[in-house]
N, C-alpha and C positions, 0 to 999 in steps of 0.2 A: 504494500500500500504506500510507504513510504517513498521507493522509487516514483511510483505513479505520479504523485506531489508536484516533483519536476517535471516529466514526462511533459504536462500537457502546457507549462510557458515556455520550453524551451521549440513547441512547434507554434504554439497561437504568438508569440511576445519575442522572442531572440531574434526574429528573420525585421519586423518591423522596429523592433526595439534600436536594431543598430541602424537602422536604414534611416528610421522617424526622427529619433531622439539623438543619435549620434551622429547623425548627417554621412555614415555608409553610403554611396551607390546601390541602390535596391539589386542592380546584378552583379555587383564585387560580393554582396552580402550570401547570394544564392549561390554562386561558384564557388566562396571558399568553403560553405557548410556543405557541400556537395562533395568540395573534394575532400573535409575530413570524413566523411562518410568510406571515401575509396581507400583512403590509409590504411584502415583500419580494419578491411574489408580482408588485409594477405595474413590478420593472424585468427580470422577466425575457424579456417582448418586444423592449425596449427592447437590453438587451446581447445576446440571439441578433442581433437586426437587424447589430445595429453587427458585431458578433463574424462575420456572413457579407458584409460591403461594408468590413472592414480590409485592406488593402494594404498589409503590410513585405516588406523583404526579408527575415524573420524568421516568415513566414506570416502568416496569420490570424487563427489560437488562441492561440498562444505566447503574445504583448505581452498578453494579457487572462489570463494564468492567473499570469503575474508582476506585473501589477500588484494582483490578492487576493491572493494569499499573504500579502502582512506584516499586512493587516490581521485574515486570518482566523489567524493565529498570537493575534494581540492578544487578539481575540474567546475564543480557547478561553481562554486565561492568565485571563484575566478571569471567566470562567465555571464555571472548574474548580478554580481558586484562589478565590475569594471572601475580601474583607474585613469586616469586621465592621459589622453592621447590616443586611445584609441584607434588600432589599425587594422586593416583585413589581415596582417599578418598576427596581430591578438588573437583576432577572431579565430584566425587557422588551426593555430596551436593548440589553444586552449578545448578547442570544438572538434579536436582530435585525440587530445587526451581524455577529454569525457566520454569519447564513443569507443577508445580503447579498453579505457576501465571498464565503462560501462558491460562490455563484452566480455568480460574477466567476471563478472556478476551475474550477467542475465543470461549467457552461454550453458551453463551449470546449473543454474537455476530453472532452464525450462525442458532442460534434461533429466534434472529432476523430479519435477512434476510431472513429465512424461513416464516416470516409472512407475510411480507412484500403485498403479492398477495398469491390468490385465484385461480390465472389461471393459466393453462396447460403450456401454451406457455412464459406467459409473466417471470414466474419463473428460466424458460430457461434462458431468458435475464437478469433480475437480476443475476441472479450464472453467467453467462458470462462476464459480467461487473466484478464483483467483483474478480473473478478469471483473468480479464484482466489485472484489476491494481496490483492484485496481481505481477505478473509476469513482469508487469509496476517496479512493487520497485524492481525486481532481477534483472531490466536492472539498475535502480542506480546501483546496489550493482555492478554490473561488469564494471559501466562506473565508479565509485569511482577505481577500481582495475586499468581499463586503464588509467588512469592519474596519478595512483602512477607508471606505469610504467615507463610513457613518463617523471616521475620525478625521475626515478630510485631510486626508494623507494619500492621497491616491495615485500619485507621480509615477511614469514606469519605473524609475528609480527606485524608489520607496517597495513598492509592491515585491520586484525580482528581489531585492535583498529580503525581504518576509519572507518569502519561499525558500530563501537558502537557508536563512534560519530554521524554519520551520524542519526542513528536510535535517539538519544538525541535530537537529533536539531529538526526531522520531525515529532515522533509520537505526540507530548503534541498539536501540533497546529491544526494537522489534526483529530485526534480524539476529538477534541474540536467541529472542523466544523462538523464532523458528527453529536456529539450527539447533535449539536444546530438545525442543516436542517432536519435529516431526525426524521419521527416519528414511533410511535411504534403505532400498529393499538391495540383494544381492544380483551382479550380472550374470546374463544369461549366456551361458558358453553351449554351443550344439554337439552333439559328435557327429561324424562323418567329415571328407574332404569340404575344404574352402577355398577360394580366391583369395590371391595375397599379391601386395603391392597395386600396381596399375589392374588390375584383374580384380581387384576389390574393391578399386574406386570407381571403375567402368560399371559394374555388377549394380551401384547405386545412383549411378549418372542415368545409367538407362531405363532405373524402374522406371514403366508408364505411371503408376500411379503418384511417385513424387514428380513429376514433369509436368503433369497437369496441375495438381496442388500449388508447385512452386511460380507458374504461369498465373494463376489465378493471384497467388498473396501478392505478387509484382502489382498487377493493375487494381489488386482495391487499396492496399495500401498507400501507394500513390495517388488512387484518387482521394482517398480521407486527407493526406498529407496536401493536396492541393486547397483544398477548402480551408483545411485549418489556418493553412499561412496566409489565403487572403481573407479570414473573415472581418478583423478588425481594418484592415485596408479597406474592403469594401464599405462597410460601417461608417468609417470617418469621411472615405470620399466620394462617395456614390453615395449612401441614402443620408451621409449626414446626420447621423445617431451615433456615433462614439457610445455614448452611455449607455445603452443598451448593452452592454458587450460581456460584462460581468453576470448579470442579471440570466442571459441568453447561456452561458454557461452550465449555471448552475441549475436551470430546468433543464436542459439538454440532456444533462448528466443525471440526473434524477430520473429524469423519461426513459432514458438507454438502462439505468439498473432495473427500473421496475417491468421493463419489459425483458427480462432476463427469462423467466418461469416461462411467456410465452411461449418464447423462441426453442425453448429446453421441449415441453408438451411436442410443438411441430418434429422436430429435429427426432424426437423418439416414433412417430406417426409414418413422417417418410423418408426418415434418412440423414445423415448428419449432414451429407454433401448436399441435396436436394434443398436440406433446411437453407444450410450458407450460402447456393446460388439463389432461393428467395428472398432472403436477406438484401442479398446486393441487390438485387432487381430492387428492391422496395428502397432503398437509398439512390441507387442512381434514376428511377422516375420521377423522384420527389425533386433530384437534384436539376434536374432540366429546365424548372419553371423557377428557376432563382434570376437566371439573366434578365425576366420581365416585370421586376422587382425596382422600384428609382426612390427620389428623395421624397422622404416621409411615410415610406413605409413599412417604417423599422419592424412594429409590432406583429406585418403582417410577414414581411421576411424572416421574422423568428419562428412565430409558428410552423411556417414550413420546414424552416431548419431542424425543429425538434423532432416535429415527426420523420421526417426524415433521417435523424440521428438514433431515432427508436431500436436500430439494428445495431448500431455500430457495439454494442456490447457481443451479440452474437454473434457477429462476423468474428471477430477475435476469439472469440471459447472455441466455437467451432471448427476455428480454423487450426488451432492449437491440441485439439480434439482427435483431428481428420489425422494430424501430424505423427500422433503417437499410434493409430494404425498402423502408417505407412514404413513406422518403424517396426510393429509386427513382420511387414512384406519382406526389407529387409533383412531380418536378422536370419530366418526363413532362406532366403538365394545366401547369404554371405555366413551363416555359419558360427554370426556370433553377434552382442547385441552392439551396435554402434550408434546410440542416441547420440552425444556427443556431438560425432562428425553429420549426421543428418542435420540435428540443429544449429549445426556451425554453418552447413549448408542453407539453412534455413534462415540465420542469421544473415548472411550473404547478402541474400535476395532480399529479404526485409530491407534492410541498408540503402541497397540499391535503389530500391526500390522509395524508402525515404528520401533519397535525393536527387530521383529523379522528380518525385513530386515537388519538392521547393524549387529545384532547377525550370518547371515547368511553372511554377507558380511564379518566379520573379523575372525569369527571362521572357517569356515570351509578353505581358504586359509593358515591359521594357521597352523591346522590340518595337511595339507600337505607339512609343510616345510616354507611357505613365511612368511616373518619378513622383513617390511621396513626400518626397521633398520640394517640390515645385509646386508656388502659390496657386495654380490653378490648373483642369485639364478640360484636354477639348474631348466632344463628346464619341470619336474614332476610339480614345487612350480607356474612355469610361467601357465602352462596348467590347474592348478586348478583355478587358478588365474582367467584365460580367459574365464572357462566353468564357476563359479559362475559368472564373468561379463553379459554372454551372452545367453546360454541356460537356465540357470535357471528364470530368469525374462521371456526369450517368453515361457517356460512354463506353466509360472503363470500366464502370460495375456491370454493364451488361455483356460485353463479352468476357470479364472473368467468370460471372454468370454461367456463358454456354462454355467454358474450359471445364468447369466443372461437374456439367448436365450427369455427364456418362461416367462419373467415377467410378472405375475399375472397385475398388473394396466397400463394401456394405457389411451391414451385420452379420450374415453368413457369414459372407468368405472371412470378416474378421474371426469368427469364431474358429476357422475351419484353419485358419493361420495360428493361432491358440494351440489348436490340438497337436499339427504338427511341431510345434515349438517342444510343448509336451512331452511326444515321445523320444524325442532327439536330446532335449535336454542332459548335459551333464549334473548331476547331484551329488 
């Protein structure tokens, strides 16, 4: 939960924060958080590998999610705090080492949680919970925001150091209580012959079912990542509501938790995959009627927004869900269990996936004119503005949508991938 905290200003606040408030270039801003994105992208192999061949008495994931943490504390301090001078070459570094750490933490951590259960269903639930509270610390983060307003303190200044704080105070206690309660269960080794070297990495490159999967999180994630970087853009320069922006938050995020249970009922009815491609269909239709949205109709642009954000918890569990099947698949052809390196691989595309959405979010309204630092725009700079906010994300939920129509693993064949794990099993 505490992660989550930062999670959601470091996508709606950092890209305009440096761009608005520090007078960044909106596209110096989007290419350097893009490229710490790709940095950091050559160790994520690297730490799944190690993070599934660690042997403590302490497990496997633990030693790797303590030894980021202090750094990715530093990382936000530094990021969210800023001293004076300020440069894209700050920005680089800094926004390189929080995505490093950050990967030393959440690498292990969601490898974790993938082992956690065996079952179809019950995996559902875990990724639900977890992505609950996720979205649980977004609601601090905006209920910290509404009480610097009620103290008329509300500067981006002010607010990003609240969250650093806030995340100082929460993560060291809470991540203590996790790794003391919850446990890590034992890896699964098969018998018979395996693939090894290139032959083991080929054997996971080409499941069909993580190639669709991985196709799929590229384009929703991307399209969530596009909206979030411009929604306060739009806000302030298009409808002319700034204030709203907090407010718009924290229903948003209240709407997406309580529609969790929903989306869980669907997903057991027809399918986890089936669930998350209606999911995304239901965000990216809502998302298409944002570009016909102008000044003064803040309250009716949030609405839409929320219902529209009503998924965005599902697409996350489910997808997180989908992930720890397609680890059954694997372990299955390759003979032994490689959460780790699948999630390293998973992390990848995530990544990428996050920067190509701001890359698309700040370059291409560039392109056509819009600079939020420029006293005014003509109404060409506003109309790109509004079609990257809104057509371009429901396009990209609808065909992540049909990548994932036909997914190869459902409840059977999961169960049936179970069985054989089963008997192959060493004990």
């Amino acid at each position: 939960m505490s992660y989550a905290v930062v999670a959601l200003p470091l996508a709606l606040f950092v890209p305009s924060f440096y761009a608005d408030e520090l007078g960044l270039p909106l596209a110096t801003v989007g290419y350097a958080i893009a490229a710490s994105r790709v940095l950091d992208i050559l160790l994520d192999p690297l730490i799944g590998t190690l993070s599934d061949h660690t042997r403590t008495r302490f497990g496997r994931r633990k030693p790797w999610i303590v030894a980021g943490t202090p750094f990715f504390l530093l990382a936000v301090w530094r990021l969210l705090v800023p001293g004076e001078g300020v440069s894209s070459t700050y920005l680089l570094g800094w926004t390189a080492l929080l995505f490093v750490s950050f990967t030393l933490v959440d690498l292990p951590y969601k490898a974790w949680g993938a082992e956690l259960s065996t079952d179809y269903g019950e995996r559902s639930r875990i990724t639900a919970w977890r992505e609950a509270f996720g979205f649980a610390g977004q609601l601090v983060f905006v209920a910290v925001l509404l009480l610097l307003e009620l103290a008329g303190r509300d500067t981006a200044h002010v607010q990003l150091q609240a969250v650093a704080w806030t995340l100082a105070l929460t993560l060291p206690p809470l991540l203590a209580l996790a790794l003391w309660v919850v446990p890590e269960p034992r890896p699964e080794e098969l018998r018979g012959r395996r693939p090894h070297g290139w032959g083991s990495m080929r054997v996971m490159i080409k499941n069909p079912a993580l190639q669709r999967l991985l196709i799929a999180v590229v384009l929703f994630v991307a399209a969530v990542v596009v909206q979030a970087t411009l929604h306060r853009l739009v806000l302030a320069h298009v409808i002319l509501s700034p204030e709203v922006f907090t407010t718009l938050l924290l229903v948003e995020n209240v709407v997406t938790i309580a529609a969790v249970p929903l989306w869980m009922r669907i997903s057991r009815r027809v399918g986890k995959h089936r669930a998350l491609s209606a999911a995304a269909l239901w965000a990216g239709l809502w998302s298409l009627a944002l570009p016909f949205f102008h000044e003064g109709q803040a309250w009716e642009l949030c609405a839409v927004l929320v219902v529209r954000g009503s998924s965005f918890a599902s697409i996350l569990f489910l997808a997180n869900s989908i992930a720890a099947d397609v680890v059954d698949d694997d372990t299955v052809a390759a003979g032994h269990q490689r959460t780790g390196l699948l999630f390293a691989l998973w992390a990848v595309t995530y990544k990428l996936a996050i920067a190509l959405g701001i890359l698309l979010a700040t370059v291409i309204p560039a392109s056509f004119g819009f600079e939020p630092s420029a006293p005014s725009h003509d109404e060409s700079a506003k109309f790109a503005l509004m079609g990257v906010y809104g057509w371009l994300p429901g396009i990209m939920m609808g065909l992540g949508a049909l990548a994932l129509w036909h997914f190869p693993i459902d409840e059977a064949r999961q169960r049936t991938l179970r069985a054989l794990i089963a008997e192959r099993v060493v004990r």
